[in-house]
ROLUMLUM-755202 format. One line per 2 residues: their letters; for each residue x, y, z of C-alpha. Coordinates in nm, 3 decimals, decimal comma. Layout:
N
a> X:Y:Z | ...
This chain:
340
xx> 0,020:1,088:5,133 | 0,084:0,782:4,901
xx> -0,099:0,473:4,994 | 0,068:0,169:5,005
xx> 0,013:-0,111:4,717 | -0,210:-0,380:4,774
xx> -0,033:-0,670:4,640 | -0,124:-1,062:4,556
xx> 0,243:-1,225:4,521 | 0,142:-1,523:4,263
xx> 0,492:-1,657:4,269 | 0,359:-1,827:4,556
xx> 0,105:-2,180:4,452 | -0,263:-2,147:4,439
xx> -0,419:-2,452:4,418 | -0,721:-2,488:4,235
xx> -0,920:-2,716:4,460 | -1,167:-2,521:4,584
xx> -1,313:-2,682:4,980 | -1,650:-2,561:5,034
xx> -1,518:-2,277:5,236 | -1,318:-2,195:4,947
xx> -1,633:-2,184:4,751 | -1,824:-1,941:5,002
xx> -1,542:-1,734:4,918 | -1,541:-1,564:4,627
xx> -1,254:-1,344:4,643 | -1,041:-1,690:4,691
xx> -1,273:-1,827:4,369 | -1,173:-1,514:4,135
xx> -0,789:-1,577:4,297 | -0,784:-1,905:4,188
xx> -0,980:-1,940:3,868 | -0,742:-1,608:3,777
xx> -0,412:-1,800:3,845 | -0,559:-2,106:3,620
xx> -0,695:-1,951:3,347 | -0,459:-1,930:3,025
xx> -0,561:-1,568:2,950 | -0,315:-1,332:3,041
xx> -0,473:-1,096:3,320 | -0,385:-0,818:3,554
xx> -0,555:-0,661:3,863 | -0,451:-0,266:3,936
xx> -0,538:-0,100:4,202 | -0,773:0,197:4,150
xx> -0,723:0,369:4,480 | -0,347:0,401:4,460
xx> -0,112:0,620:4,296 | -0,141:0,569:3,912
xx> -0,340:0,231:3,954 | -0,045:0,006:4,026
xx> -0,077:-0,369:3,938 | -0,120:-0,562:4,255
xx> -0,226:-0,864:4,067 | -0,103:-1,030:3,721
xx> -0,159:-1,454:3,670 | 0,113:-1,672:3,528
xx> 0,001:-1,609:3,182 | 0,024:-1,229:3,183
xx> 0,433:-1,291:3,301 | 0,447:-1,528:3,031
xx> 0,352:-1,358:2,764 | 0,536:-1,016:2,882
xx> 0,888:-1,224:2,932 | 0,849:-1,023:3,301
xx> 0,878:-1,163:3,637 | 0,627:-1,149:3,923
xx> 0,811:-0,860:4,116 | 0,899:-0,649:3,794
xx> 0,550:-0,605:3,783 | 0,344:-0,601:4,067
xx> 0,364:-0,200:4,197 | 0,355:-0,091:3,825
xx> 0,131:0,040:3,640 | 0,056:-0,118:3,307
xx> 0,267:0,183:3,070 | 0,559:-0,056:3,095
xx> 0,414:-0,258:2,812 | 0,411:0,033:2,566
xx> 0,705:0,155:2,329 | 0,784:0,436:2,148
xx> 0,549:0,289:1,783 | 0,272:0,217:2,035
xx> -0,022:0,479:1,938 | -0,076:0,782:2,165
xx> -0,440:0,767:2,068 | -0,492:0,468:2,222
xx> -0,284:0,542:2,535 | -0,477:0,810:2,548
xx> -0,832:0,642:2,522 | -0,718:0,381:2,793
xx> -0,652:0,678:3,037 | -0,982:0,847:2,988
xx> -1,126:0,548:3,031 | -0,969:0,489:3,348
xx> -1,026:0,825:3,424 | -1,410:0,754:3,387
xx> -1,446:0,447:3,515 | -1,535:0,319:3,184
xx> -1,532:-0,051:3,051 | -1,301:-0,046:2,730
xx> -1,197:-0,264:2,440 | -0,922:-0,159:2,218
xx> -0,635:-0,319:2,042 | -0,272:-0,140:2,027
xx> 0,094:-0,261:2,025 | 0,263:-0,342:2,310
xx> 0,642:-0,448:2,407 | 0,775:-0,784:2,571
xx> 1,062:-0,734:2,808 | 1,279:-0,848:2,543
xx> 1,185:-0,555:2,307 | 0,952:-0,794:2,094
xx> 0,638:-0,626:1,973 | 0,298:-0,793:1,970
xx> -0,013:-0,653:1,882 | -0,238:-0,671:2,223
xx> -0,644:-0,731:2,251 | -0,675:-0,474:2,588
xx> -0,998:-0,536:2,744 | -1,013:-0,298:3,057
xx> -1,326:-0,311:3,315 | -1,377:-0,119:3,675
xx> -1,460:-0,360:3,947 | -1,698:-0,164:4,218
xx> -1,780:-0,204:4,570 | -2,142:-0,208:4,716
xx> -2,123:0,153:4,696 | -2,042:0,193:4,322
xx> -1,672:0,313:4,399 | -1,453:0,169:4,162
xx> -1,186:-0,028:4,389 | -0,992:-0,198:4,091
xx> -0,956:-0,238:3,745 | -0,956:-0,565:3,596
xx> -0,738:-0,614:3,247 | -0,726:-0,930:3,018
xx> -0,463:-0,927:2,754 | -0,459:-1,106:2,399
xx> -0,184:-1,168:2,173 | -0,383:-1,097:1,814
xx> -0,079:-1,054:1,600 | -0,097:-1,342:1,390
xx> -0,498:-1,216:1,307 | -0,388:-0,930:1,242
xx> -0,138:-1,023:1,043 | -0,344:-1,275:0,836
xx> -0,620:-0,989:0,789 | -0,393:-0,715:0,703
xx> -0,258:-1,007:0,385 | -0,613:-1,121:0,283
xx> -0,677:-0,782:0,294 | -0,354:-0,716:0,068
xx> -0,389:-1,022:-0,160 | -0,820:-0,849:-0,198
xx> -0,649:-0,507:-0,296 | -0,398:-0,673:-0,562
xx> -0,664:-0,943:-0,755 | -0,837:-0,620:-0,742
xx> -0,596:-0,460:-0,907 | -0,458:-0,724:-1,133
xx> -0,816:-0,707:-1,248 | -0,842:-0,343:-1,328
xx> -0,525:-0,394:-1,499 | -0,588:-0,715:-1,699
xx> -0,930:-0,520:-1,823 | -0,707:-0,192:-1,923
xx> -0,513:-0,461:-2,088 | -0,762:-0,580:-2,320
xx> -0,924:-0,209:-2,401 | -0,574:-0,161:-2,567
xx> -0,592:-0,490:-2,755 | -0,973:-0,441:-2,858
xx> -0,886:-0,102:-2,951 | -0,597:-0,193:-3,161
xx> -0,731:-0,482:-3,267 | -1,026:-0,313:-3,447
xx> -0,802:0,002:-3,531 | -0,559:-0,171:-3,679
xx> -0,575:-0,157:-4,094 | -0,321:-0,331:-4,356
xx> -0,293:-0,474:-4,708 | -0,290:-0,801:-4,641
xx> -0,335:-1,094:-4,320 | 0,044:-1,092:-4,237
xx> 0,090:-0,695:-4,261 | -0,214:-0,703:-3,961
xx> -0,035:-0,965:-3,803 | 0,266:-0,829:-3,791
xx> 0,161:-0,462:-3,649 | -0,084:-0,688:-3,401
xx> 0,215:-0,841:-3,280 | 0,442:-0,575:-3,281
xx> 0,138:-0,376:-3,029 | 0,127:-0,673:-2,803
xx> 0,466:-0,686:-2,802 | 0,456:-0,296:-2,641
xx> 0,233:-0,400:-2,410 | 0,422:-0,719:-2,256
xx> 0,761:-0,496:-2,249 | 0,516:-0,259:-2,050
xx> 0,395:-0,523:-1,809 | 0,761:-0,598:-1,777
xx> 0,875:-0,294:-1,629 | 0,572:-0,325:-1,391
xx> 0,690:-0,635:-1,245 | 1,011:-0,579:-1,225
xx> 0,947:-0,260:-1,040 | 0,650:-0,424:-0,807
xx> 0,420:-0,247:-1,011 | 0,515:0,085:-0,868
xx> 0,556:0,406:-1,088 | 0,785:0,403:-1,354
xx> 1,004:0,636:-1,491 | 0,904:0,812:-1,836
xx> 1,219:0,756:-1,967 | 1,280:0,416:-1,893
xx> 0,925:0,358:-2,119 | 1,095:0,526:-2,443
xx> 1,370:0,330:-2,398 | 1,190:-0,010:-2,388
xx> 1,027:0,101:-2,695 | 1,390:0,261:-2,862
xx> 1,581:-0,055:-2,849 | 1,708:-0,178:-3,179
xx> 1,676:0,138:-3,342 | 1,922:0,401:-3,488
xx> 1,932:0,585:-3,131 | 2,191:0,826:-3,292
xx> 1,906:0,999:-3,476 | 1,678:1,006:-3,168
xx> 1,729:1,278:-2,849 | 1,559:1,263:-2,549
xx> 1,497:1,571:-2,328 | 1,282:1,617:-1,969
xx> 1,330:1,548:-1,577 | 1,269:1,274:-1,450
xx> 0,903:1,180:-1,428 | 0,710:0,889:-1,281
xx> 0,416:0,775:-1,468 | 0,162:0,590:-1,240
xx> 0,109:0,184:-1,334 | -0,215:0,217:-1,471
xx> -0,086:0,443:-1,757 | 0,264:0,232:-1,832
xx> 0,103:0,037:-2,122 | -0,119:0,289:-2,274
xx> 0,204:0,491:-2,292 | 0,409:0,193:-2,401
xx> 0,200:0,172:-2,717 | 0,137:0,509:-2,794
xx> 0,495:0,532:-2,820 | 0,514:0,236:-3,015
xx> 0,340:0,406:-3,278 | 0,506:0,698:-3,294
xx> 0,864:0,499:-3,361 | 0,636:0,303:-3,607
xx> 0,508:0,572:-3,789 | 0,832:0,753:-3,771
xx> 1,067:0,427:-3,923 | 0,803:0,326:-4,191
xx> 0,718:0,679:-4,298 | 0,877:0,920:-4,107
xx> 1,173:1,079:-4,010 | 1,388:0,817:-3,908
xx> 1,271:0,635:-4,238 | 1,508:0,644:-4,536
xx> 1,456:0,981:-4,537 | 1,734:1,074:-4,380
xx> 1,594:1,274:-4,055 | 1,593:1,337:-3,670
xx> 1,322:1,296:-3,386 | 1,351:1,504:-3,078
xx> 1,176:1,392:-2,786 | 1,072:1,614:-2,458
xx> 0,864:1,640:-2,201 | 0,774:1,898:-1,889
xx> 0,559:1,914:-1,606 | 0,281:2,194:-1,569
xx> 0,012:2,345:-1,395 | -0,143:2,211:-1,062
xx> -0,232:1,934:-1,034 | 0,097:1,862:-1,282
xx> -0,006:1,768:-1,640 | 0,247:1,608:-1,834
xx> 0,359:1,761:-2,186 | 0,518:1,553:-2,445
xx> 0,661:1,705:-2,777 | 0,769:1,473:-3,051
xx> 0,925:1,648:-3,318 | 1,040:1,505:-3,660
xx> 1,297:1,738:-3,829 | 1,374:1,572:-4,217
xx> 1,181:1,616:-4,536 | 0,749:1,582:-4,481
xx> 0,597:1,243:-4,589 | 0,401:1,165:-4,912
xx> 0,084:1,248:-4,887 | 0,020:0,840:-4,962
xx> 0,208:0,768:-4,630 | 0,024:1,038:-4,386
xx> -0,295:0,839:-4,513 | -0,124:0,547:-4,377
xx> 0,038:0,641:-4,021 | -0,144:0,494:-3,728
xx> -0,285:0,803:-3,575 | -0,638:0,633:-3,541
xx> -0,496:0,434:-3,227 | -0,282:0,685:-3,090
xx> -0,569:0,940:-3,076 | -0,779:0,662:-2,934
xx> -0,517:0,546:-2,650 | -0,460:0,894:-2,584
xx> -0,809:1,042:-2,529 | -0,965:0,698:-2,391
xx> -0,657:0,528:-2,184 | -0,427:0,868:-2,096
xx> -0,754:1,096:-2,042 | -0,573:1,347:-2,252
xx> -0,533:1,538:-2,590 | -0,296:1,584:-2,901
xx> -0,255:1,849:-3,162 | -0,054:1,761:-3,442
xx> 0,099:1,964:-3,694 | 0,250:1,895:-4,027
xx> 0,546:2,160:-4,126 | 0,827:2,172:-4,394
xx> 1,022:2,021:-4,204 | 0,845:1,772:-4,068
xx> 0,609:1,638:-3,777 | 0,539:1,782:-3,465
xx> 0,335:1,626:-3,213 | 0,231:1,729:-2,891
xx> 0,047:1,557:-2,601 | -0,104:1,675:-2,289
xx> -0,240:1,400:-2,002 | -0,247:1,396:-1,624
xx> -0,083:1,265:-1,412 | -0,261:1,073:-1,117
């Protein structure tokens, strides 16, 4: 048989003047300094059906939206929603189940659909003879906290990673920097500038994409622009190259267009540069062919092309190797890194 609810209606006043009576009483006390206190609070009852609420102060209803009757005779479940987490339902019910004291936060639902993230603390109140008779619940809207630790905590990952980016950053300019060889102050200059240049197109796509992956192609292209793109093909899937590897990528192939318009095949020469790239194995590693069909440098001007960088950003930055290959017809490149 179903036992009826004990219910406190707190629609009607409690005043908190206490008489001395009102002292000796301490069921009237816990009443009254319940129905004055600004926490938000409920009472359920443990010894009927699914531990109904028989009890809930002003600032439970207000920070619910509910009224007095929508909640008294119902048990607490009302609050949750459908992103609420079943582990914590789930740990409040054992608890319950055990008579168990518990503190746990988990988001709950106003009346009006509005989420908040709730501070539960749940505690069995016993008779003299240790049988739990109620449980006692204090609610506490911790949203904004939460909110404020989950951006601190987001600002602390991203200064962590601008750092670990702004120190990638300057390993490609030291490396360049001391790599870097010409004939005279404004030839080093010049291919100085030219690498930094790689570098800030790089961080461009970055922060235009919120420093998310970025697409393979769309690096070649930053680095293509303003060159004979009718001697140039480009062949692969799409592929997304993680942040940290956008700028080492940017300059190696800043080189290679270097190399290829000062000496190679897209040089007076005459010749073509085919461009492609596949994913293999497992984890996928990421293969790269650059292939320059025209008529082989001078031996003067292989002395001269900047492989010294691009086998240092490729082994140091990418994590990866190159084998290169000089043939009659011209240069053929090819690059294997991760992808991570």
């Amino acid at each position: 048989m179903t036992k009826a609810v004990r219910t406190h209606d707190l629609r009607a006043p409690v005043t908190p003047v206490a008489t001395m009576q009102g002292l000796a009483d301490r069921e009237q006390l816990a009443l009254v300094a319940m129905a004055s206190t600004r926490m938000p609070m409920v009472i359920c009852d443990a010894q009927a059906d699914d531990t109904p609420v028989v009890l809930a102060n002003q600032a439970f209803l207000d920070l619910t939206g509910y009224a007095a009757e929508e909640v008294v005779g119902r048990n607490c479940r009302f609050l949750q929603g459908p992103d609420t987490a079943r582990e914590a339902v789930q740990r409040i019910g054992e608890a319950i189940a055990q008579g168990e004291t518990l503190e746990i936060e988990l988001l709950n639902y106003r009346k009006d659909g509005a989420t908040f993230i709730n501070q539960l603390h749940v505690g069995p109140v016993r008779d003299a003879a240790g049988t739990v008779q109620y449980f006692f619940a204090s609610q506490k809207d911790v949203t904004e906290r939460r909110r404020a630790e989950t951006l601190r905590a987001a600002e602390h990952r991203l200064l962590r990673e601008v750092d670990h980016r702004a120190m990638n950053a300057l390993a490609l300019v030291q490396a360049f920097t001391r790599l870097t060889e010409a004939e005279t102050v404004e030839a080093y200059a010049a291919a100085v500038q030219g690498r930094i240049a790689a570098l800030a197109n790089a961080h461009t796509l970055l922060a235009g994409g919120a420093w998310a992956p970025v697409s393979l192609r769309a690096i070649l292209d930053s680095e293509t622009q303003g060159y004979d793109l009718g001697r140039m093909r480009l062949t692969g899937s799409e592929v997304l190259v993680s942040p940290q590897d956008v700028q080492p990528l940017a300059l190696l192939f800043h080189e290679m267009m270097a190399n290829t318009v000062a000496h190679g095949a897209l040089s007076e020469s005459g010749g073509e540069v085919e461009v492609g790239w596949t994913l293999e194995g497992e984890p996928p590693d990421l293969r790269l062919t650059w292939r320059e069909v025209g008529p082989a440098p001078r031996a003067d001007h292989v002395e001269r092309l900047g492989f010294r960088i691009i086998d240092s950003v490729v082994r140091a930055q990418l994590r990866g190797r190159l084998e290169r290959q000089w043939t009659p017809h011209g240069l053929r490149v090819e690059f294997r890194f991760p992808l991570d």
